[in-house]
N, C-alpha and C positions, 0 to 999 in steps of 0.2 A: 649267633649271639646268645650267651649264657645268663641266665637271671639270678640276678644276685640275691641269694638267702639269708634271711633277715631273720635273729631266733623272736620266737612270739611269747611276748609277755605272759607269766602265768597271771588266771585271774586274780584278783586282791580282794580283802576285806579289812575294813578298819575294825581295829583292837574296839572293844568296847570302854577301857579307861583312858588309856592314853594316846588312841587315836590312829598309830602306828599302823599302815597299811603292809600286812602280813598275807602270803599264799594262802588260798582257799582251803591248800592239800597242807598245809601244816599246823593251819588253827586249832587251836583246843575248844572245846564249844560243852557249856554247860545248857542243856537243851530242860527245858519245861512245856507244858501241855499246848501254849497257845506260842510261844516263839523261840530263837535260838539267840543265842550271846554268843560272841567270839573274845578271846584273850589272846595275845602275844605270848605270853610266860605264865608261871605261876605266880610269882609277883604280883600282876595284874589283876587275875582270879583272885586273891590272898583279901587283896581291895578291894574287890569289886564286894568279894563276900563281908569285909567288916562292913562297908557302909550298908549294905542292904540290915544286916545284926542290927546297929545305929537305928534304922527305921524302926523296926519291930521295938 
């Protein structure tokens, strides 16, 4: 009897703006002292940086 080979999910991680569950091995990640951001695109990051600008 042969077992049938199933390919295994890469892990995920959701985009930090739009939520978009993207590979762990392809995220872009803007990293500071105490935690890590992940983004899909630059797009995302582009966002993710005006709103934080807006804060300040």
């Amino acid at each position: 009897m042969t077992e049938e080979r199933r390919p295994i999910d890469p892990e995920t991680i959701a985009c930090e703006i739009c939520m978009k569950e993207i590979p762990v091995s392809e995220a872009k990640s803007d990293e500071a002292s105490d935690y890590v951001v992940h983004y899909c695109s630059l797009d995302c990051y582009a966002k993710w940086k005006e709103q934080n600008e807006k804060k300040d």
